[in-house]
C-alpha positions, 0 to 999 in steps of 0.5 A, a space after each residue: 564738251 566732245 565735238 564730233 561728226 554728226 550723224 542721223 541719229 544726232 536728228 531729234 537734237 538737232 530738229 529740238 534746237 533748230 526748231 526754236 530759232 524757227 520759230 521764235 527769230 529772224 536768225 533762218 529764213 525758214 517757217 515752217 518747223 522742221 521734222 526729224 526726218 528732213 533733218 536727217 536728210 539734211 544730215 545724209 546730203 550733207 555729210 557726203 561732201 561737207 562736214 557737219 559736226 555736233 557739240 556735246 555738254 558734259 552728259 553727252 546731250 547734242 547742245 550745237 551743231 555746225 556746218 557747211 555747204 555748197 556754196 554754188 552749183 558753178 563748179 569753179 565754186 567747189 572749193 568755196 563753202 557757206 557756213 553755219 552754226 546753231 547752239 541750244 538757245 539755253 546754252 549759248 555764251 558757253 563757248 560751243 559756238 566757237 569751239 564748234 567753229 575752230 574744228 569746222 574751219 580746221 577741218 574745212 582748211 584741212 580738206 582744202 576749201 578755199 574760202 568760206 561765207 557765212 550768210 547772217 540776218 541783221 540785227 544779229 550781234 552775236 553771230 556777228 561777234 562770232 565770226 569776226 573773231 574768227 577772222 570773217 569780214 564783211 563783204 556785203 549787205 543786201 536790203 530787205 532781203 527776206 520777209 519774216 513774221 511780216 517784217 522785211 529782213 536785211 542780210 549781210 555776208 560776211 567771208 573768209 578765206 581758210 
């Protein structure tokens, strides 16, 4: 596997991936499908501030991504982050999560972030697994927090401090 910084061109992979959790689980609260073009947008504003990176399989094919963002517009949160991370749905248990995670935390540590919080909708074992072995607690939980294919959706935070 190869990790690397994304780039607009990484777009078409990253839409192909997103789009399945879109549509078919409660993981983003986003509906409606994403293009390829706002992906790339998505990429640019991203990328001038925060780091956004891509996994590779064995044929060079983008299998997951991973990134940050501001956490807040305050700017006595500048150097805290939020945190996410997509796999391919066919590809996941083969450890591009946690390998794109490692670099995202170390890259994130080493441009001195402080903090990062990771937003996960519940129930969601595996993301839950993820980032509590990386060391991220839980740190809140709101109730019915977003409604999604007409069912009310609870999100837990989950922090760490880099």
């Amino acid at each position: 596997m190869n990790i690397r910084k994304c780039t607009t061109n990484d777009s078409k992979y990253i839409c192909s991936i997103y789009n399945y959790y879109i549509k078919n689980t409660i993981i983003t609260f986003e509906e409606d499908l994403v293009t390829e073009s706002i992906i790339s947008k998505r990429v640019e504003t991203c990328v001038s501030g925060y780091p956004w990176l891509v996994v590779e399989n064995e044929e060079n094919v983008v299998v997951g991504y991973a990134y940050a963002t501001k956490w807040a517009e305050r700017s006595a949160y500048r150097k805290t982050v939020e945190i996410t991370v997509y796999i391919d749905n066919k590809e996941n248990g083969r450890g591009y999560g946690s390998a794109l995670y490692k670099e995202l935390l170390f890259v994130l540590s080493n441009a001195g972030f402080h903090t990062a919080i990771a937003g996960i909708s519940l129930p969601n074992d595996a993301s839950i697994k993820i980032h509590e072995a990386f060391g991220f607690s839980k740190v809140g939980h709101f109730v019915e927090a977003g409604l999604k294919f007409g069912k009310w959706v609870d999100v837990g935070y989950w922090q760490k401090r880099l």
